[in-house]
C-alpha positions as CSV (number, residue, x, y, z in Angstrom):
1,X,-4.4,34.6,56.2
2,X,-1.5,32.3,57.4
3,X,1.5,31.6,55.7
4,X,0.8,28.3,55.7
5,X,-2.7,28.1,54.3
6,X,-1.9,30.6,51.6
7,X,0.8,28.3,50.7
8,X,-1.1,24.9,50.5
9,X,-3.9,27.1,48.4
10,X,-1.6,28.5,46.2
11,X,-0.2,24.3,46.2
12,X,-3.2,23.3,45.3
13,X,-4.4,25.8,42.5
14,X,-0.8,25.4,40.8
15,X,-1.6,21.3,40.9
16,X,-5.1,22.1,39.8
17,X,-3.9,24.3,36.8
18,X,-0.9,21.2,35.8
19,X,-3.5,18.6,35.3
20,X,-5.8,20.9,33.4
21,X,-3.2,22.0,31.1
22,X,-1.9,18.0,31.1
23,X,-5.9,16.8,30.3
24,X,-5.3,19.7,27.7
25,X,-2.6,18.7,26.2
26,X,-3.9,15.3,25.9
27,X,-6.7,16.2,24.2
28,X,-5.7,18.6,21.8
29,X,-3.0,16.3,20.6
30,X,-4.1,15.5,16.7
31,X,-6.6,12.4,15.9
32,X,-5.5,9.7,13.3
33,X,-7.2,8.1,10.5
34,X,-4.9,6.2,8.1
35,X,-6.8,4.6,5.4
36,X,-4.9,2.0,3.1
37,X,-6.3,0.2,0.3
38,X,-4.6,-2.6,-1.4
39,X,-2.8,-2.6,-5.1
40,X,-4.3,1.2,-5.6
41,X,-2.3,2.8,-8.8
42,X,-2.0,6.3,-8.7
43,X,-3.7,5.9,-12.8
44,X,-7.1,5.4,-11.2
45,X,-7.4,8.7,-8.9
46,X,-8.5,11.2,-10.8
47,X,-6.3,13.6,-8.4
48,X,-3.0,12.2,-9.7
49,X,-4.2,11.1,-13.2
50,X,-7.1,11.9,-16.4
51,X,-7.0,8.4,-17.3
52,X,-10.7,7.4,-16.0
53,X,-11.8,11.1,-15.9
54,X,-15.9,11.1,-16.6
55,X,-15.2,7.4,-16.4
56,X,-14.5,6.1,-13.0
57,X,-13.6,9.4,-10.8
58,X,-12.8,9.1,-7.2
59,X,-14.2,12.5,-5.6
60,X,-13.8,11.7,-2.0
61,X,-9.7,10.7,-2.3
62,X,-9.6,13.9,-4.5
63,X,-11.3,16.2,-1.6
64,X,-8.5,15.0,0.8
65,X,-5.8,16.3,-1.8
66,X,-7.7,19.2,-2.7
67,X,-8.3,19.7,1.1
68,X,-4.8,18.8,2.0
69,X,-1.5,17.8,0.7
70,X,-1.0,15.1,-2.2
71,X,2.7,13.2,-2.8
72,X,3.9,12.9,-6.5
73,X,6.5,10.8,-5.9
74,X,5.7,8.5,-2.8
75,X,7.2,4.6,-3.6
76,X,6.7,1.3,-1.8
77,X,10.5,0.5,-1.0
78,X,9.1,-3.6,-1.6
79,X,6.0,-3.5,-3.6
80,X,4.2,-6.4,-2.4
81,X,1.2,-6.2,0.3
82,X,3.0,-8.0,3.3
83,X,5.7,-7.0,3.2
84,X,5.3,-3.0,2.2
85,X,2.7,-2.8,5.4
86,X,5.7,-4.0,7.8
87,X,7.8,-1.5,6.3
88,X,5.1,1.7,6.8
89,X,4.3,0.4,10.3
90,X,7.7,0.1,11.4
91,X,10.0,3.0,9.0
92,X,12.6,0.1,8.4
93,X,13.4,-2.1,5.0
94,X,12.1,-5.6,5.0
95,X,16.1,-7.0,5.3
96,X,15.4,-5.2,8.7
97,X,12.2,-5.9,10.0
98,X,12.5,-9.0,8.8
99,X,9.4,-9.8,6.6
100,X,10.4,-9.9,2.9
101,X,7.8,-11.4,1.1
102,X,4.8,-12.8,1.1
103,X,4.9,-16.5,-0.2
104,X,6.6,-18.8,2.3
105,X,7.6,-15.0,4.1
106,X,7.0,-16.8,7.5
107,X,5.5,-14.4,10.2
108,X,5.9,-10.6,11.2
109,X,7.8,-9.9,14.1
110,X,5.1,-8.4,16.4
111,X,7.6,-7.9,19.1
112,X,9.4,-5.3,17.5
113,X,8.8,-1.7,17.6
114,X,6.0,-0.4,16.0
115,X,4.3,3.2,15.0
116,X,0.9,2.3,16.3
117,X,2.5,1.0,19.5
118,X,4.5,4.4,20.1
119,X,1.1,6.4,19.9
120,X,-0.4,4.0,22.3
121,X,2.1,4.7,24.7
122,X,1.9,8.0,24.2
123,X,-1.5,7.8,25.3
124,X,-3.7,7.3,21.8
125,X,-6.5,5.0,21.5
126,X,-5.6,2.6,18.8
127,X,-7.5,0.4,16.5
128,X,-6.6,-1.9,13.6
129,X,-9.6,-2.4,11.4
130,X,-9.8,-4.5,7.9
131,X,-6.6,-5.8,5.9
132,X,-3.5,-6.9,8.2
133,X,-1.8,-9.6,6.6
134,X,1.2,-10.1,8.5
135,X,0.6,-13.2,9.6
136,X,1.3,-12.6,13.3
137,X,-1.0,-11.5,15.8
138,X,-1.7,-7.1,15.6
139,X,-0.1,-5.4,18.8
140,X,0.0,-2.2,19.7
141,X,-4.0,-1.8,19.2
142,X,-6.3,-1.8,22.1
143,X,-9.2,-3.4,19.4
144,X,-7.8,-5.2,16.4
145,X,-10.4,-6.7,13.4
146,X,-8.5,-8.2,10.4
147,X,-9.4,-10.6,7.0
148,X,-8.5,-14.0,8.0
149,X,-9.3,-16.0,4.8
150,X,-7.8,-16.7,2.1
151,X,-4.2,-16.5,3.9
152,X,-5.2,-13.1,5.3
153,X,-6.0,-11.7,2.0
154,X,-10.0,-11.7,3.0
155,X,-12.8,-12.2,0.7
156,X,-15.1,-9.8,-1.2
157,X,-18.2,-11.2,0.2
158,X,-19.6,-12.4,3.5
159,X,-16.0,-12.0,5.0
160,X,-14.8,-13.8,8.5
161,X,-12.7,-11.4,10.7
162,X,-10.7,-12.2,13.9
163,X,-12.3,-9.5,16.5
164,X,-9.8,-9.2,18.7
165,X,-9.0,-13.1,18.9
166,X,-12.6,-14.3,18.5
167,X,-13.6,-15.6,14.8
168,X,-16.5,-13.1,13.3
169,X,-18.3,-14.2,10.1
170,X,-20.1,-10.9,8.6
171,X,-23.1,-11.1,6.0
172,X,-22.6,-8.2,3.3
173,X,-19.9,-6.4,1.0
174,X,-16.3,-6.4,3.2
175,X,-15.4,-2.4,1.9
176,X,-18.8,-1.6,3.5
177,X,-18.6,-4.0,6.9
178,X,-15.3,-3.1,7.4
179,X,-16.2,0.6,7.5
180,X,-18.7,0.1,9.6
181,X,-17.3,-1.5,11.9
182,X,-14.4,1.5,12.1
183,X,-17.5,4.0,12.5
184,X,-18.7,2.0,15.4
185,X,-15.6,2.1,17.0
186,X,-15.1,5.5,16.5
187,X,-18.5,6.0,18.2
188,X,-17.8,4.1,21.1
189,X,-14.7,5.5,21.5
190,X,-13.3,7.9,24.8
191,X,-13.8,11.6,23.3
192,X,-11.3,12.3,26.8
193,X,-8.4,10.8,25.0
194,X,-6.9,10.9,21.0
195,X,-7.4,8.2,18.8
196,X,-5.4,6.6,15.7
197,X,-7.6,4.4,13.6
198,X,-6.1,2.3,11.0
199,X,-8.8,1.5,8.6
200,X,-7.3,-1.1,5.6
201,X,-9.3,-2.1,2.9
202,X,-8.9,-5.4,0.8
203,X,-10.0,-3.4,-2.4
204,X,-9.0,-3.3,-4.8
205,X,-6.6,-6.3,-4.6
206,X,-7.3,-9.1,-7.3
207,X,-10.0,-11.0,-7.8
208,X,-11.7,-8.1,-8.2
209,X,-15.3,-8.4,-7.0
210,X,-17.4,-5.5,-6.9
211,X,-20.4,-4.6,-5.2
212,X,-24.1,-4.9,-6.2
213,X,-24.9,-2.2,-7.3
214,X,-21.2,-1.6,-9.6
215,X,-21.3,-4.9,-11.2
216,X,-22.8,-3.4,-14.6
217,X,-20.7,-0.6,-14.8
218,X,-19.4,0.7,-17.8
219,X,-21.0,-2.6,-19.4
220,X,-21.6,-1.0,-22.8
221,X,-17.9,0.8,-22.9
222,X,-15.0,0.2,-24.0
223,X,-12.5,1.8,-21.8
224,X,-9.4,2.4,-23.5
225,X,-6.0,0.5,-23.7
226,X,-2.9,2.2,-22.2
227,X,-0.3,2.6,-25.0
228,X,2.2,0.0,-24.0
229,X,-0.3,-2.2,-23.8
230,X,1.5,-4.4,-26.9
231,X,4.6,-3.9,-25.5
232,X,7.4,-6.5,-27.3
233,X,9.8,-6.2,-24.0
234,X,12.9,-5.6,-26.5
235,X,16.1,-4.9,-24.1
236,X,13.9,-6.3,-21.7
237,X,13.7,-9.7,-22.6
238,X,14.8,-11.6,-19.2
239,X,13.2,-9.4,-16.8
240,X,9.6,-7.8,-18.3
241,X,9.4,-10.2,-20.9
242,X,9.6,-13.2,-18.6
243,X,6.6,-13.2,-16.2
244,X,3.3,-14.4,-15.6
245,X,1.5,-11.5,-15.2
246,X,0.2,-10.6,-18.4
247,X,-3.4,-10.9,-19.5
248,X,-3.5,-14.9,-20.6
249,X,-2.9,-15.3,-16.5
250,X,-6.0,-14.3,-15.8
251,X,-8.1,-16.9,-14.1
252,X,-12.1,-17.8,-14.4
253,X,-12.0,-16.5,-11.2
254,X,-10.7,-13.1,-12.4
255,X,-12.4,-13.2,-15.5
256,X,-16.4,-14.4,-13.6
257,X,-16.9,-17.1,-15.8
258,X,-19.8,-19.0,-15.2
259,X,-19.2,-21.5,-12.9
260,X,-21.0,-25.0,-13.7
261,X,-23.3,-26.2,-11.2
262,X,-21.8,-29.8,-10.7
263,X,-18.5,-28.0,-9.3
264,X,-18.2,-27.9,-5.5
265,X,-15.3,-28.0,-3.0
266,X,-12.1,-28.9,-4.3
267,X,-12.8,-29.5,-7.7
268,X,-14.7,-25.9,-8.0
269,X,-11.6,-24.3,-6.5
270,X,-9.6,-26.0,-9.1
271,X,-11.8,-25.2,-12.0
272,X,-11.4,-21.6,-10.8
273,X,-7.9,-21.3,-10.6
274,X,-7.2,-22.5,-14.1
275,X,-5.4,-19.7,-15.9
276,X,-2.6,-19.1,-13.1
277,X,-0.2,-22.0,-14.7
278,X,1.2,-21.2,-17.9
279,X,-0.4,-23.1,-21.2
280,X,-3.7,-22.2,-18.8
281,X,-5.8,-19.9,-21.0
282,X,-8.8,-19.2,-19.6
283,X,-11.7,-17.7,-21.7
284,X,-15.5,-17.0,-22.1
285,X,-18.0,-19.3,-24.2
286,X,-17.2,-17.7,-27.8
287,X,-14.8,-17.5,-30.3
288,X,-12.0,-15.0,-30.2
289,X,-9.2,-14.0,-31.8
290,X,-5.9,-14.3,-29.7
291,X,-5.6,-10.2,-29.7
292,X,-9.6,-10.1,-29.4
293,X,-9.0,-12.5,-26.2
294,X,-6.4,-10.0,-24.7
295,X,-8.6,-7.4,-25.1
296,X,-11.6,-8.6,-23.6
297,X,-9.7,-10.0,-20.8
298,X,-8.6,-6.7,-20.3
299,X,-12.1,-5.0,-20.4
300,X,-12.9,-7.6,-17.4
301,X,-10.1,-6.6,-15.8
302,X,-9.9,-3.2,-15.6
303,X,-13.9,-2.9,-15.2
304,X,-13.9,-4.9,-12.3
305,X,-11.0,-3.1,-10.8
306,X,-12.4,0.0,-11.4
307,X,-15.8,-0.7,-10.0
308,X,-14.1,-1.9,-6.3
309,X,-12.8,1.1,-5.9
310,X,-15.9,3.0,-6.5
311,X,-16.9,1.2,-3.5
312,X,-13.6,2.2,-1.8
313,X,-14.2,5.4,-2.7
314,X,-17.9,5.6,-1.1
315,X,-16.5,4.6,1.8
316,X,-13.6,7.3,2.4
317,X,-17.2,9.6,1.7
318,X,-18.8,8.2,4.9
319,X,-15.8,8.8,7.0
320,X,-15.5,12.5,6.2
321,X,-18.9,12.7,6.7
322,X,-18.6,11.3,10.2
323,X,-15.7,13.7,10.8
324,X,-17.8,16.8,9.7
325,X,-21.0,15.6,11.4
326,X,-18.9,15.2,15.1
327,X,-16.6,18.4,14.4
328,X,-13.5,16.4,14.5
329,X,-12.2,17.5,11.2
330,X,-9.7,20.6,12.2
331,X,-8.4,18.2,14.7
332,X,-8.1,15.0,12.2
333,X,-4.8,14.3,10.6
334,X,-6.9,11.9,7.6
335,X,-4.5,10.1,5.4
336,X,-5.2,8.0,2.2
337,X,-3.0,5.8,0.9
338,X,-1.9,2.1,-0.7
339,X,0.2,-0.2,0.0
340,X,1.6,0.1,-3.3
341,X,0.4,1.0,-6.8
342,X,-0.7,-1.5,-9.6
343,X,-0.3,-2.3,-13.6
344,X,-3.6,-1.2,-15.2
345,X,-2.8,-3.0,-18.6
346,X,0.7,-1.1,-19.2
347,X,3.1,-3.4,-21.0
348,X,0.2,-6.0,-20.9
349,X,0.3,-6.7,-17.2
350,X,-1.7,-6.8,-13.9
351,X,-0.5,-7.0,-10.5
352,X,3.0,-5.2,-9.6
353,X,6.1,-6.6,-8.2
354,X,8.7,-4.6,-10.5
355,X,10.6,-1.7,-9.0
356,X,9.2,0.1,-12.9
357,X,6.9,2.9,-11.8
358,X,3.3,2.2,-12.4
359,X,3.9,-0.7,-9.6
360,X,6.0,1.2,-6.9
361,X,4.1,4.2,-7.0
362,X,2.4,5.0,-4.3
363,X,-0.7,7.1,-3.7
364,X,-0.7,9.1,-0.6
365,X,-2.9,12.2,-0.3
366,X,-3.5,13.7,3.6
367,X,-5.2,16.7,5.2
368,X,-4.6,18.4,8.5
369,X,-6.1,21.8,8.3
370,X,-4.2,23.1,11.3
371,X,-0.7,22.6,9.5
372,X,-1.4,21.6,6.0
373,X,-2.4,24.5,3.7
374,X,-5.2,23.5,0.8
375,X,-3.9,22.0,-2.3
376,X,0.1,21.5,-1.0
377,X,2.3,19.9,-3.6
378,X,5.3,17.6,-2.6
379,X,7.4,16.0,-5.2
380,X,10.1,15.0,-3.6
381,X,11.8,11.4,-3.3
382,X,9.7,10.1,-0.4
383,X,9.0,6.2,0.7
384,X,6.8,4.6,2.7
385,X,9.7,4.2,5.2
386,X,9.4,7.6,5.8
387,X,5.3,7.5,6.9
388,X,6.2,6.5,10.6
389,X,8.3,8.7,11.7
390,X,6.4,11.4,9.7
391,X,3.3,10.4,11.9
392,X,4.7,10.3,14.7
393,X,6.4,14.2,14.3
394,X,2.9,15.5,13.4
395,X,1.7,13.6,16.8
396,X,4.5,15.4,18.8
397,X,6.0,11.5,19.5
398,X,9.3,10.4,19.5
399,X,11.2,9.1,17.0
400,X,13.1,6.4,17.7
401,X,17.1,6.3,16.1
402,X,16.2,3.0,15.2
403,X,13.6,4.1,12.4
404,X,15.7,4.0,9.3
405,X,13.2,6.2,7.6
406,X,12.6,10.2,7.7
407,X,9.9,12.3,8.7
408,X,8.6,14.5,5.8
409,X,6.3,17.0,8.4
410,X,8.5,19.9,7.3
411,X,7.7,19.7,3.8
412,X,3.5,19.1,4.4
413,X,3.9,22.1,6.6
414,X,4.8,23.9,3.0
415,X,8.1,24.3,4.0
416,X,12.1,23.9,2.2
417,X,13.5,20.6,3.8
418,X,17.3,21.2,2.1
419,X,18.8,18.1,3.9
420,X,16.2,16.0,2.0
421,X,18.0,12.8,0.8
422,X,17.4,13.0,-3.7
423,X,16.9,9.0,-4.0
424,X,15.7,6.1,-2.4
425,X,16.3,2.3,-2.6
426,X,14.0,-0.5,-3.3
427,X,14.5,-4.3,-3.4
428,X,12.1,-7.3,-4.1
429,X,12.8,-10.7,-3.3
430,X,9.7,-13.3,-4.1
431,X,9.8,-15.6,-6.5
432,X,9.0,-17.4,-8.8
433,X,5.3,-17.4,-6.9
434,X,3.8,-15.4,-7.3
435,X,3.8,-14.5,-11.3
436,X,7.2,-14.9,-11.8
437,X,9.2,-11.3,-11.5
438,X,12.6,-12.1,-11.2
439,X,14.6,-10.3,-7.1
440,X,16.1,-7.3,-7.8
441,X,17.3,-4.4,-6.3
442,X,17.6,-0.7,-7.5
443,X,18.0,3.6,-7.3
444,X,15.3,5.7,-8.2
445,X,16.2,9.0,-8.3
446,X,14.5,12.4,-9.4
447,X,15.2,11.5,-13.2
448,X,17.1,7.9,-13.1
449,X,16.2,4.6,-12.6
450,X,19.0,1.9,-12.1
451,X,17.9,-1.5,-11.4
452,X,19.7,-5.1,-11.0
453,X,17.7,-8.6,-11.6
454,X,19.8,-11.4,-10.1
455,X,18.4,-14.4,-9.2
456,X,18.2,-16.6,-12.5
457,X,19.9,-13.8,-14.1
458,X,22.2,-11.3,-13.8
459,X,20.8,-8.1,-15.6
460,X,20.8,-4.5,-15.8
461,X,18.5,-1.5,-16.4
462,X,18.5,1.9,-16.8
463,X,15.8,4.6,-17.5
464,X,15.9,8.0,-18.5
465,X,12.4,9.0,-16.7
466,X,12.6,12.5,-18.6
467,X,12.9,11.4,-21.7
468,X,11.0,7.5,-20.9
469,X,8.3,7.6,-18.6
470,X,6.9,4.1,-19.7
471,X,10.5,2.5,-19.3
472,X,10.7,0.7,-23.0
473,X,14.2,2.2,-23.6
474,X,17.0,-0.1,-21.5
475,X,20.2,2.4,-21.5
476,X,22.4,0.1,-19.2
477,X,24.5,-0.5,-23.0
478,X,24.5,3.2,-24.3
479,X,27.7,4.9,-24.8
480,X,26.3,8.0,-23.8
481,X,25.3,6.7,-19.9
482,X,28.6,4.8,-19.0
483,X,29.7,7.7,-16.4
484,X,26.3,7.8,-15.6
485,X,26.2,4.2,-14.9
486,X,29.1,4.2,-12.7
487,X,28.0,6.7,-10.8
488,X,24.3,5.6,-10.0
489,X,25.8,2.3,-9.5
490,X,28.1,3.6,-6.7
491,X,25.0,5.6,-5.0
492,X,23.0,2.2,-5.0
493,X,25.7,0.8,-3.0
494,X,26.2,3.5,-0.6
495,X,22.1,3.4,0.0
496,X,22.2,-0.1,0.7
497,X,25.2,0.1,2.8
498,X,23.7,3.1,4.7
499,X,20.2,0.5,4.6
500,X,22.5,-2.0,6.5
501,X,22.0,-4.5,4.0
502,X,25.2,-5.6,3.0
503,X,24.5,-9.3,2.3
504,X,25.8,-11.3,-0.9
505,X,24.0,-11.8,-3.9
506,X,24.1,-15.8,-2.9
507,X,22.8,-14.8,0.5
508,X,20.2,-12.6,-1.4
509,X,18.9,-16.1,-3.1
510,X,19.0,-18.2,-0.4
511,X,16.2,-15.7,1.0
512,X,13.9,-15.8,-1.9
513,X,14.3,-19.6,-1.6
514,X,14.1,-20.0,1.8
515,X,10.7,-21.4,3.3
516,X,10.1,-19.2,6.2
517,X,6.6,-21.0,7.2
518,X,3.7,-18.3,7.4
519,X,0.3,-17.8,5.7
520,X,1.7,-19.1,2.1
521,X,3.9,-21.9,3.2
522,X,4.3,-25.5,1.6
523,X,5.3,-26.0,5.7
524,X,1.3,-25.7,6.0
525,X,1.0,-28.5,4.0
């Protein structure tokens, strides 16, 4: 054979071999399925918590932990739904990214850089499918379906989508069409290439509404009251004892009370709404006690909240059956989380807000047999700054400098990450809509909890985890934490300084009160 010949054969076979192993490489890179749900509390998964155990269990969630890895301490750095979503799609704080809250937030910064556009990049088939609202169109996905009523919040029932641009009214149950239509794009899919499918639920954010066949559930129960239920809010009288979040702000809405049949349009909307203002108590066609009221508010409540997530729960079913039936699971990183957790009744409240733990807790439970041993444990100090760049390490991406959060791959993988940061910051800036929590700022450490209200107040708090896990003891005056104080106090600054936010308290204000226009805007008006 001549030289020259062998030469262009042996070319050839060496190109040949380069774009096998690149096709390869491309498809062996891991699938993604991120599932969020809305205003989750880690209380009502029976993998982080008893409390609805032979009540209201959630099997499917609980087969991803058991399967997988689960996070004890996970916490929404801003734990409200707009603003907590820009902060795990991008791994920066919202005095970074720019969206701080959701009433009059104005509109996420699509421009920016973004996790789901990285993978897409890096040659992933994207898709954003359910809950977005951001306010601002999705990019980064190749097909995008979001809620678009109700200020992107969506509706239970017979829901309206934008499909890629193009308004799509759907007849049925919106847990069940939007996971439909994520099963039909997986099946339409290109098996050539990887795929990251973000699949957000609505459920099981307020009002509430469950499905059909869930609407009777638990009907002859009573399902019990958490012990803080009565809580007096003593040393907490500014801050926990000043909102409008406990059970009397509970609408008819909230509550399903019969609606009258001469109500329509505006007037039915109003009639529905009563129970939001204060003075607005809203109640059922019989007479009750004011503590009988409070507790069958709270039997509506937490019934109806319960019974969306059944349906929530259904659903995750249906997507690990998909993965099982296509043989897609070994290759499947499948994640399940919220965008924050929820009050189910403790210290009298719904809805979330407070940097106190029931509401910053977040669930997140994920398996990856190839890396992720079976029933993997991580308590460490982890936010939902850090899921980005922790995606993006299990996807063998970049991580941009940028990205002020951390990836947490090391630890899944069940092993010692020593250089692992022992707090995390959090700051909330709405208000006073919705229900009234006052801004504040804080450090949550491994035992501590420092926090700072300061809009219409200037207050302190301090928590002894250990020893208070419900937070009804205020230390910020003990004799016994003063050094403590000091110090946590000077670890708060340095996190906010290494955050970059280094703005004034009256700077601070002037965002909470600043109309940024947006899906919850008086500009709208």
């Amino acid at each position: 054979m001549k030289p020259i010949l062998l030469f262009l054969i042996l070319f050839a076979t060496i190109g040949c071999k380069q774009s096998i192993d690149k096709n390869r490489e491309s498809t062996n890179k891991p699938n993604i399925i991120f599932i969020l749900s809305d205003d989750h509390a880690t209380n009502a998964i029976t993998a982080y918590s008893n409390r609805f155990k032979g009540i209201a269990e959630t099997p499917n969630i609980d087969k991803i932990a058991n399967e997988g890895a689960i996070l004890k301490n996970a916490f929404s750095t801003n734990a409200i739904c707009g603003p907590s979503r820009a902060s795990i799609i991008t791994g920066k704080y919202s005095h970074i990214n720019g969206y701080y809250k959701n009433y009059k937030g104005g509109h996420f910064n699509g421009n920016q850089w973004t996790y789901p556009k990285a993978l897409q990049e890096a040659g992933y088939q994207t898709a954003l499918i359910g809950k977005w609202h951001l306010a601002s169109k999705p990019q980064g996905f190749d097909f995008y379906k979001y809620h678009t009523e109700h200020g992107e919040q969506g509706v239970y029932w017979n829901p309206t989508y934008s499909e890629n641009g193009k308004s799509v009214k759907e007849k049925g149950y919106a847990t069940n069409i939007t996971t439909n239509s994520a099963l039909e794009w997986l099946s339409k899919r290109d098996t050539k290439k990887p795929f990251t499918l973000l699949l957000q639920y609505k459920a099981p954010h307020r009002e509430w509404a469950p499905d059909t066949k869930y609407v009777n559930s638990w009907a002859d129960e009573n399902i019990s009251i958490p012990e803080t239920f009565n809580d007096n809010y003593k040393g907490r009288e500014k801050t926990a004892g000043n909102t409008h979040m406990t059970m009397e702000y509970l609408n008819r809405r909230d509550l399903k009370i019969p609606i009258p049949d001469s109500l329509s349009g505006k007037k039915l909307r109003k009639w529905l709404d009563f129970g939001n203002k204060p003075h607005q108590i809203a109640k059922p066609n019989k007479n009750l006690s004011e503590k009988e009221l409070k507790k069958w508010k709270y039997q509506r409540y937490i019934k109806d909240y319960l019974a969306t997530i059944k349906s929530v729960d259904d659903n995750i079913g249906r997507v690990l059956n998909y993965l099982k039936e296509n043989n897609l699971q070994e290759n499947t990183i499948i994640i399940y989380a919220s965008d924050q957790g929820f009050f189910l009744g403790e210290h009298g409240w719904f809805d979330k807000r407070f940097m106190y733990e029931e509401s910053m807790r977040m669930p997140f439970v994920i398996r990856y047999p190839k890396k992720i041993k079976p029933k993997t444990v991580i308590k460490d100090v982890i936010s939902n700054i850090d899921l980005a760049p922790t995606i993006l390490d299990m996807a063998g991406v970049n991580i941009p400098k940028e990205v002020q959060g951390n990836s947490f791959y090391k630890q899944l993988k069940g092993e010692t990450n020593n250089n692992w940061r022992q707090s995390m910051y959090y700051h909330y800036y709405e208000y006073p809509k919705w229900h009234h929590v006052q801004p504040h700022y804080g450090i949550r450490t491994a035992r501590y909890k420092l926090i700072h209200f300061y809009y219409d107040v200037d207050v302190w708090e301090l928590y002894d985890l250990d020893n208070d896990p419900s937070e009804l003891n205020n230390l910020i005056d003990s004799e016994n934490h003063k050094s403590l104080i000091v110090d946590l106090k000077q670890k708060l600054y340095q996190l906010k300084n290494n955050y970059g936010n280094n703005k004034s308290l009256e700077e601070l204000k002037r965002i909470t009160s600043k109309d940024f226009g947006g899906l919850e805007s008086e500009k709208n008006n």
